[in-house]
TIRO-2110 file (N, C-alpha, C; in Angstrom, 1 decimal):
// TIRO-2110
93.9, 88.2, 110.5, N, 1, A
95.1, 88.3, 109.7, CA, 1, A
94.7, 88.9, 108.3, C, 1, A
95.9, 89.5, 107.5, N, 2, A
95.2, 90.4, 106.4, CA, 2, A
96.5, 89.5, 105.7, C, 2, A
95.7, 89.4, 104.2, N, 3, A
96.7, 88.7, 103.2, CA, 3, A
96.2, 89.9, 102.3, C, 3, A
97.7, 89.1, 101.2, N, 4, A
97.6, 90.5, 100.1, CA, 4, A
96.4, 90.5, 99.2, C, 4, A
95.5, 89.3, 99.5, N, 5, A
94.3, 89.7, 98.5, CA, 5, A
93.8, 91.1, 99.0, C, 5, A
93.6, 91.0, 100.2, N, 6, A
92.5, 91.9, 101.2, CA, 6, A
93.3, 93.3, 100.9, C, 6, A
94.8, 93.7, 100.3, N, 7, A
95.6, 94.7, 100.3, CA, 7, A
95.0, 95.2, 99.0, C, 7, A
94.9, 94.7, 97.9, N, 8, A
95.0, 94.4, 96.5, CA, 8, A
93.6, 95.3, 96.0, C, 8, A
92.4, 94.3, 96.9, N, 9, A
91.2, 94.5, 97.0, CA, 9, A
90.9, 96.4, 97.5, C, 9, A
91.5, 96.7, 98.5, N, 10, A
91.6, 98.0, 99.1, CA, 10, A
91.9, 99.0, 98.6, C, 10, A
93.6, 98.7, 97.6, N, 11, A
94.0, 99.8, 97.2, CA, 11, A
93.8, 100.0, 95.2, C, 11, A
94.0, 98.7, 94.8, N, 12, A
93.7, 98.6, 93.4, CA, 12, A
94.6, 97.5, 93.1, C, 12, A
94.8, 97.3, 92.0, N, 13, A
95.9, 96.4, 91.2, CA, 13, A
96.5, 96.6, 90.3, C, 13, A
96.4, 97.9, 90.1, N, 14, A
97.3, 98.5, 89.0, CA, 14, A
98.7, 98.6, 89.4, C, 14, A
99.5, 98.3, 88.4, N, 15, A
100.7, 98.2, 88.5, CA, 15, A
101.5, 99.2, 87.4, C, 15, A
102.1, 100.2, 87.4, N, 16, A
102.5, 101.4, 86.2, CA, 16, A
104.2, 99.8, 86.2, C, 16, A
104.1, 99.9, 84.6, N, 17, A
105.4, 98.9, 84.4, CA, 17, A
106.3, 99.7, 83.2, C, 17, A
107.4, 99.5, 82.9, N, 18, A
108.4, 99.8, 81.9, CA, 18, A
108.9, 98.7, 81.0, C, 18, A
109.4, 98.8, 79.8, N, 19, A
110.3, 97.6, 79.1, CA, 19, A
111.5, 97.9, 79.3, C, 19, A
112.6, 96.9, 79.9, N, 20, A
114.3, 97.0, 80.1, CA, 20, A
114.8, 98.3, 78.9, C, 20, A
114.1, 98.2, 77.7, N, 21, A
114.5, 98.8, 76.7, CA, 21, A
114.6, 100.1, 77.2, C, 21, A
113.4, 100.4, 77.5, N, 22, A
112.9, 102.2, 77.4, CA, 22, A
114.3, 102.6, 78.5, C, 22, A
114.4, 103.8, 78.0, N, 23, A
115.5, 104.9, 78.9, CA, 23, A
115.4, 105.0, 80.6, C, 23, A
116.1, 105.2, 81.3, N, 24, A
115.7, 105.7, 82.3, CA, 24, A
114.9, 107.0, 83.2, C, 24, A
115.6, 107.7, 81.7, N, 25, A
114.5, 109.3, 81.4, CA, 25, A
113.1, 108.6, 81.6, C, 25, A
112.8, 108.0, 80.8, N, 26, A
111.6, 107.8, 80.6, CA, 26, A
110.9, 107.1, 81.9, C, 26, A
111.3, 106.2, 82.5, N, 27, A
111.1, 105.3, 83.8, CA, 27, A
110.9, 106.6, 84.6, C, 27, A
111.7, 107.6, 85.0, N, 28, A
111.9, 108.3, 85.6, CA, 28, A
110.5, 109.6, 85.5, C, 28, A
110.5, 110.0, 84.2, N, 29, A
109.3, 110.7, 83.9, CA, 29, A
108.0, 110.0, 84.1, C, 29, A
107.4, 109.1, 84.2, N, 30, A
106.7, 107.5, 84.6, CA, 30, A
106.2, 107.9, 85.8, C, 30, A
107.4, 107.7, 86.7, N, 31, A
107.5, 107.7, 88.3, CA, 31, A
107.0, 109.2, 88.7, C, 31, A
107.9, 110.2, 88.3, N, 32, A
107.0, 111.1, 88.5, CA, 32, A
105.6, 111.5, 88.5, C, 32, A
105.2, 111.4, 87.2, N, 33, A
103.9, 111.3, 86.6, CA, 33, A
103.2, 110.5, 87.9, C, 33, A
103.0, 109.6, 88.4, N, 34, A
102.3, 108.4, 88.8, CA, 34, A
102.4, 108.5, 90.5, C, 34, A
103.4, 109.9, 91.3, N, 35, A
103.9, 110.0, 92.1, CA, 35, A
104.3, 108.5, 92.7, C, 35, A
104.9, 107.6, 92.2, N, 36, A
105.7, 106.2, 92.5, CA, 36, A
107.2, 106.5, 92.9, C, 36, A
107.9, 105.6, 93.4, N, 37, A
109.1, 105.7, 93.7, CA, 37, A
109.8, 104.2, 93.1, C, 37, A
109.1, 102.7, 92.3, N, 38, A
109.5, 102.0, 91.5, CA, 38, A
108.7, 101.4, 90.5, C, 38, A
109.2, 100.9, 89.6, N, 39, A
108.2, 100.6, 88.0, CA, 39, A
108.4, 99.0, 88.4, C, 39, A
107.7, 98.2, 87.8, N, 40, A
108.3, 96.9, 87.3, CA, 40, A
108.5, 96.8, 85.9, C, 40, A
109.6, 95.9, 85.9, N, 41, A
109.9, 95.7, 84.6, CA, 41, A
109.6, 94.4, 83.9, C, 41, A
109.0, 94.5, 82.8, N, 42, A
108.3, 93.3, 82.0, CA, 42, A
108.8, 93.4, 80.6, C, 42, A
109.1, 92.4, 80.4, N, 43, A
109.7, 92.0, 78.8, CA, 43, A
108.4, 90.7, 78.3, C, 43, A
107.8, 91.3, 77.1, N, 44, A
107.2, 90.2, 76.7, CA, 44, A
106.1, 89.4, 77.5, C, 44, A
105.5, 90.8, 78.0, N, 45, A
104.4, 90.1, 79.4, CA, 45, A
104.9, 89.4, 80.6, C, 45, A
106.3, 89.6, 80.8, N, 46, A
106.8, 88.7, 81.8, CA, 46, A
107.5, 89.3, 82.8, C, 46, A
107.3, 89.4, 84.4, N, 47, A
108.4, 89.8, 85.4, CA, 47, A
109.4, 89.6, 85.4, C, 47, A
110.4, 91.2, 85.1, N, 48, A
111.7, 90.9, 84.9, CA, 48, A
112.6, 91.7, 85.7, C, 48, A
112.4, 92.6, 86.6, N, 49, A
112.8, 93.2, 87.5, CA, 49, A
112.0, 94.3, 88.3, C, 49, A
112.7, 94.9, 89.1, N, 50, A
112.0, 96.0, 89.5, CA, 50, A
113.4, 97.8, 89.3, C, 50, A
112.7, 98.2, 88.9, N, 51, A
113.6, 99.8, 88.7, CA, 51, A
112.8, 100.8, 89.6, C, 51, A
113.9, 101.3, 90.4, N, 52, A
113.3, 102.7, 91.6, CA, 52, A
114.2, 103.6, 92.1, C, 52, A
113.7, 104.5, 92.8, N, 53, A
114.1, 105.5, 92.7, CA, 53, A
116.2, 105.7, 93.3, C, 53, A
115.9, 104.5, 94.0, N, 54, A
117.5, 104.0, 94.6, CA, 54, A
118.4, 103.4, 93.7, C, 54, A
117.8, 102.3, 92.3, N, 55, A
118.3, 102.2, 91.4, CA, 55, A
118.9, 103.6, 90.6, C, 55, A
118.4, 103.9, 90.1, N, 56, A
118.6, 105.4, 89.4, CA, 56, A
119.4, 105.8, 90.3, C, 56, A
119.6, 106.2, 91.8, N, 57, A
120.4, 107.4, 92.3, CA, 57, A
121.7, 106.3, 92.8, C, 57, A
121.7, 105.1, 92.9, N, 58, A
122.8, 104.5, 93.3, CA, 58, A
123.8, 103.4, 92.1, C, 58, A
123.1, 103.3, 90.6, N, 59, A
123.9, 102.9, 89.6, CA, 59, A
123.9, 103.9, 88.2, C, 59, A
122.9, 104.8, 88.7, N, 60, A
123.0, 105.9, 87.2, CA, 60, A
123.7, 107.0, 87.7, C, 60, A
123.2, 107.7, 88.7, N, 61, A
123.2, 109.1, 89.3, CA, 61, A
124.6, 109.5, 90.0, C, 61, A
124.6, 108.5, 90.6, N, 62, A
126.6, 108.6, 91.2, CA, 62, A
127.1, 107.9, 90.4, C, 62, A
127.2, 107.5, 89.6, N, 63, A
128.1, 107.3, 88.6, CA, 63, A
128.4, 108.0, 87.4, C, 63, A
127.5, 109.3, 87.4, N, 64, A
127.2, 110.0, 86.2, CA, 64, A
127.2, 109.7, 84.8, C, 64, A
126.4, 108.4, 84.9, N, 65, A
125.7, 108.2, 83.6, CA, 65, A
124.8, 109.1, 83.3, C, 65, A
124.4, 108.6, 82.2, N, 66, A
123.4, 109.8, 81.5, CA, 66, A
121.8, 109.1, 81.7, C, 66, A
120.8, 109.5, 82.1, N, 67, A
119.6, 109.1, 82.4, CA, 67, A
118.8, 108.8, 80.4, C, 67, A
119.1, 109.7, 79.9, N, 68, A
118.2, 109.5, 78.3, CA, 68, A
119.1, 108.4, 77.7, C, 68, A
120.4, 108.3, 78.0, N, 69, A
120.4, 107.3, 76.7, CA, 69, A
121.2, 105.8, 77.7, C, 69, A
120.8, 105.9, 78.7, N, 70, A
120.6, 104.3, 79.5, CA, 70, A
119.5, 103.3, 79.8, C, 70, A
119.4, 102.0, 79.4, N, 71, A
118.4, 101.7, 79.1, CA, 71, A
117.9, 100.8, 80.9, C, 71, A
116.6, 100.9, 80.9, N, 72, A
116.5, 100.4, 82.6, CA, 72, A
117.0, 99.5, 82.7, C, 72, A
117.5, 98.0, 81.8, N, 73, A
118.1, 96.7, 82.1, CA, 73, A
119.3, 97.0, 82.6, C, 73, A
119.8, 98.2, 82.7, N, 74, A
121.1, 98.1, 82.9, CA, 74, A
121.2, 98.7, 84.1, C, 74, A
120.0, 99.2, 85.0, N, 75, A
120.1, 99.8, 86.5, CA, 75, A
119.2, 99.1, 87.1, C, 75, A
118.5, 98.4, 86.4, N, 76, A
117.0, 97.6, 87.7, CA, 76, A
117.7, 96.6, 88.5, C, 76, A
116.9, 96.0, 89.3, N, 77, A
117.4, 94.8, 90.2, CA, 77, A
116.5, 93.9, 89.9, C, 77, A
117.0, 93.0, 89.4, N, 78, A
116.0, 91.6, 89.0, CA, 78, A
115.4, 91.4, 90.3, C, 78, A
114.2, 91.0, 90.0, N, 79, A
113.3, 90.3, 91.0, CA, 79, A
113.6, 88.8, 91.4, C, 79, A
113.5, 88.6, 92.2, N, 80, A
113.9, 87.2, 92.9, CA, 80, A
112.9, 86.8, 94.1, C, 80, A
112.2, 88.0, 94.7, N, 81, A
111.0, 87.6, 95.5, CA, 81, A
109.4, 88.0, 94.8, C, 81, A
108.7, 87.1, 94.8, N, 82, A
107.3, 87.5, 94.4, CA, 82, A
106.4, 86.9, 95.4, C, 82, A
105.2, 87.2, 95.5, N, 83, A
104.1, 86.9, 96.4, CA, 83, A
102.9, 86.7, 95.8, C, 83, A
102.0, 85.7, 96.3, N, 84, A
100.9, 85.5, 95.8, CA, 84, A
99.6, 86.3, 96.8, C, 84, A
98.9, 86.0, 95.9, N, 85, A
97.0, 86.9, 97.1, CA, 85, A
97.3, 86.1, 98.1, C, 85, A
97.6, 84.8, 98.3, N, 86, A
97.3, 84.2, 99.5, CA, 86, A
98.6, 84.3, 100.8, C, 86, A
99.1, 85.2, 100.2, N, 87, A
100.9, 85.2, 101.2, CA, 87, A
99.6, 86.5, 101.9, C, 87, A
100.1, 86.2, 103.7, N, 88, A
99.8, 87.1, 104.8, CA, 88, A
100.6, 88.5, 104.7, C, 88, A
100.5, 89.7, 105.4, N, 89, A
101.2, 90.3, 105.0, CA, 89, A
102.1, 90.4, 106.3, C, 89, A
102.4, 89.6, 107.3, N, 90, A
103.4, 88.7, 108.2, CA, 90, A
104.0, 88.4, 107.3, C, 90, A
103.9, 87.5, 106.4, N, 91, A
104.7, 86.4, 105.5, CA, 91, A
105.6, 87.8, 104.3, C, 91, A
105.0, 88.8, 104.0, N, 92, A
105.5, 89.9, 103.0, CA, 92, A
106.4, 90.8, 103.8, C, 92, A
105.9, 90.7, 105.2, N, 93, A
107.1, 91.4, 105.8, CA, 93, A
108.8, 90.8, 106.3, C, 93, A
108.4, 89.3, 106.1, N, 94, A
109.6, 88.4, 106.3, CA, 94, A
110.3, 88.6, 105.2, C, 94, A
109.6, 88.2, 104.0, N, 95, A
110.3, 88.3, 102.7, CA, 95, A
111.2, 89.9, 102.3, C, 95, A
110.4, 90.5, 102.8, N, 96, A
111.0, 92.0, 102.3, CA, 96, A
112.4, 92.5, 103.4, C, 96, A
111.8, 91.7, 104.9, N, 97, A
113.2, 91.6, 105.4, CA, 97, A
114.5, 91.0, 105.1, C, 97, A
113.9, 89.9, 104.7, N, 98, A
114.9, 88.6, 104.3, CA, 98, A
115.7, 89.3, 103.2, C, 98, A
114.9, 89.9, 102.1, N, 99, A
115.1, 89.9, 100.9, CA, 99, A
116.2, 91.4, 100.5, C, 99, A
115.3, 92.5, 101.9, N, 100, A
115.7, 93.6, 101.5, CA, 100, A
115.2, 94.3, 101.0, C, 100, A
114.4, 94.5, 100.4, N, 101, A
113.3, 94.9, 99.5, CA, 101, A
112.0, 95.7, 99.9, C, 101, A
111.8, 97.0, 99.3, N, 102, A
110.4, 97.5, 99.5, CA, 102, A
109.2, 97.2, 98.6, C, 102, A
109.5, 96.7, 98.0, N, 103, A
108.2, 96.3, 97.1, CA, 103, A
108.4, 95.0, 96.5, C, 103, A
107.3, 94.3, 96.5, N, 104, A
106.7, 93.0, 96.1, CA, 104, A
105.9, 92.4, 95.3, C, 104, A
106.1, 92.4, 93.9, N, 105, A
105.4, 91.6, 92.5, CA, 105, A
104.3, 90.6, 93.1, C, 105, A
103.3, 90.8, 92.8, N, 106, A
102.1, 89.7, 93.2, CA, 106, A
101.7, 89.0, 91.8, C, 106, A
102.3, 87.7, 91.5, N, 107, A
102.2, 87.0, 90.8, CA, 107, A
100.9, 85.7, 90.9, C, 107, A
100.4, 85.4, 89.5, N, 108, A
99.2, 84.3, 89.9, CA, 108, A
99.8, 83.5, 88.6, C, 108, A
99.9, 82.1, 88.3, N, 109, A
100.2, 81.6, 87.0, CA, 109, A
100.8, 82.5, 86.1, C, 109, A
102.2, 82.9, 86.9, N, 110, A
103.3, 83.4, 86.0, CA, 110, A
103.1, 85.0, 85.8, C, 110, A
102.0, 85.7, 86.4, N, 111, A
101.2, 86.7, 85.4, CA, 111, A
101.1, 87.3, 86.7, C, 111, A
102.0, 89.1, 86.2, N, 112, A
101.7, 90.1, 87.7, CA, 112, A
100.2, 91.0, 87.7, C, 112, A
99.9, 90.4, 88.9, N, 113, A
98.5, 90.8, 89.1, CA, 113, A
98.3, 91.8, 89.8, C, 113, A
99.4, 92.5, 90.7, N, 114, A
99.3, 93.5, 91.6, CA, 114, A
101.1, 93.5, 92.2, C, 114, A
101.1, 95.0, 92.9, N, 115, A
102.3, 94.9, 93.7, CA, 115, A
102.0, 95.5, 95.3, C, 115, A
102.9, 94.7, 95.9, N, 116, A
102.3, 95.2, 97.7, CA, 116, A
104.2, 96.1, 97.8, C, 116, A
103.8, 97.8, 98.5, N, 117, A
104.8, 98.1, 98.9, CA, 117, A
105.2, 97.7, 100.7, C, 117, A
106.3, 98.3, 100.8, N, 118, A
106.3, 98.2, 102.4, CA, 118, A
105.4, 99.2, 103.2, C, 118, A
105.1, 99.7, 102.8, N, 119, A
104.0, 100.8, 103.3, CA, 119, A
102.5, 100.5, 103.5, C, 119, A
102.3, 99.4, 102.3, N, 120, A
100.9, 98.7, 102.2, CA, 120, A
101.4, 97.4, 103.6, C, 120, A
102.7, 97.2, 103.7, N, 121, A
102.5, 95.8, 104.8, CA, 121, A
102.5, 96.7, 106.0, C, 121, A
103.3, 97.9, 105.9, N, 122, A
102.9, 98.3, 107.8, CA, 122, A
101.9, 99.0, 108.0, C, 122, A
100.9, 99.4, 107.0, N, 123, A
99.5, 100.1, 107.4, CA, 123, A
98.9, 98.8, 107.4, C, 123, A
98.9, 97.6, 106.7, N, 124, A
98.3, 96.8, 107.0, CA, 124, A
98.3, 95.8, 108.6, C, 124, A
99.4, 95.5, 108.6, N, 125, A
99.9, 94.8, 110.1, CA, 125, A
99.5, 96.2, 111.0, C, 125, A
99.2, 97.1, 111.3, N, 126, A
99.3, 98.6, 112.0, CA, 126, A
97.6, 98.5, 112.1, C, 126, A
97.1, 97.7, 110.7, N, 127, A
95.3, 98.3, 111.3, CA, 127, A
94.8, 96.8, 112.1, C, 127, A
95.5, 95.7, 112.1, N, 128, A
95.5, 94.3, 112.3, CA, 128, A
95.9, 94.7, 113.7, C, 128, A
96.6, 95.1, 114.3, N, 129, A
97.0, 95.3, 115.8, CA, 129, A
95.8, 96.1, 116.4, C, 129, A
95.8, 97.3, 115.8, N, 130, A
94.4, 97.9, 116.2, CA, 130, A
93.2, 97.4, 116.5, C, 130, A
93.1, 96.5, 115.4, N, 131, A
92.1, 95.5, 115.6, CA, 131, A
91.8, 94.6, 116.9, C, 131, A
92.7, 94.1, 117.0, N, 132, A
93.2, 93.3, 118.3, CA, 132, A
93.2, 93.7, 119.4, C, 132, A
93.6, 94.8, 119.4, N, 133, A
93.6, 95.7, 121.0, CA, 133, A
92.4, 96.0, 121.0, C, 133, A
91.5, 96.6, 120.1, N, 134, A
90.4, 96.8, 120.4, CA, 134, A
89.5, 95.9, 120.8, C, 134, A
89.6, 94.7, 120.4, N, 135, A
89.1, 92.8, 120.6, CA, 135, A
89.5, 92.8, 121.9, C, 135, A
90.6, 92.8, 122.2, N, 136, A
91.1, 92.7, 124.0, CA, 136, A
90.0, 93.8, 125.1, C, 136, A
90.3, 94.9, 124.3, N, 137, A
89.7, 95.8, 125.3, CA, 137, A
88.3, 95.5, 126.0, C, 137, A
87.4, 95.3, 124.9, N, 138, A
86.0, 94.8, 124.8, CA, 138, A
85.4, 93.4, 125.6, C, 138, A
86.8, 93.0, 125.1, N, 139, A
86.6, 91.4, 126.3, CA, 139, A
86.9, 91.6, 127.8, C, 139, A
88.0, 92.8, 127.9, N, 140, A
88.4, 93.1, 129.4, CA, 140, A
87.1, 93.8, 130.2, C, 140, A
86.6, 94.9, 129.4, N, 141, A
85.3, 95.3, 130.0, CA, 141, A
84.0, 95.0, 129.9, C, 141, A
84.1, 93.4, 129.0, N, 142, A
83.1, 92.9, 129.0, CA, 142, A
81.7, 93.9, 127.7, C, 142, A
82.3, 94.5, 127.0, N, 143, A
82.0, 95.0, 125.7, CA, 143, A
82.0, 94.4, 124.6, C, 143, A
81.4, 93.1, 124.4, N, 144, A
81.4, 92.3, 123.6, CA, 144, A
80.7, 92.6, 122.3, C, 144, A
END
């Protein structure tokens, strides 16, 4: 089984973040820059939402607000699910079902340490199966 340490460990732990203040211009130029599709948002060292690329095109973009002088608090989606290193990435694919959500704040004592997308949970569950079948195979033909 793969937990999100083992994800974290693989891919990095950088997390590109924005303050609710800054524009969505700017979140926007961010995301590009970083080829990302969401930022997290931190006020004061603290997880305060997430802003992406569906935020922008479903409360700024059809609405035709203005991207430079909107500030991200006013299009992000507060966060309400977070995950720790020790959540499975079974356990990250419930949450992001349950929740709805493609990306997941990896918090440790209050403090984001990393983020897992949905992309990181199905290449992960995707190399964990592989794994397995190949475990079966070996035992069927006695390729231990």
């Amino acid at each position: 089984m793969h937990f999100v340490e083992d994800v974290l460990n693989e891919k990095g732990r950088e997390v590109w973040t924005v303050e609710p203040e800054q524009s969505v211009y700017e979140a926007l130029e961010l995301m590009a820059a970083k080829n990302i599709g969401a930022l997290v948002v931190v006020c004061e060292g603290r997880l305060i939402g997430i802003c992406s690329e569906r935020d922008y095109a479903r409360k700024l973009a059809l609405l035709g607000r203005r991207s430079r002088e909107t500030p991200v608090r006013e299009i992000m989606t507060e966060v309400i699910a977070t995950v720790t290193r020790n959540h499975s990435m079974q356990d990250c694919m419930e949450v992001m079902t349950h929740e709805r959500v493609r990306h997941l704040p990896v918090v440790e004592n209050e403090r984001l340490i990393g983020l897992v997308s949905i992309g990181d949970v199905v290449k992960s569950l995707m190399s964990h199966q592989e794994q397995m079948i190949q475990q079966l195979e070996n035992y069927i033909t006695g390729r231990v």
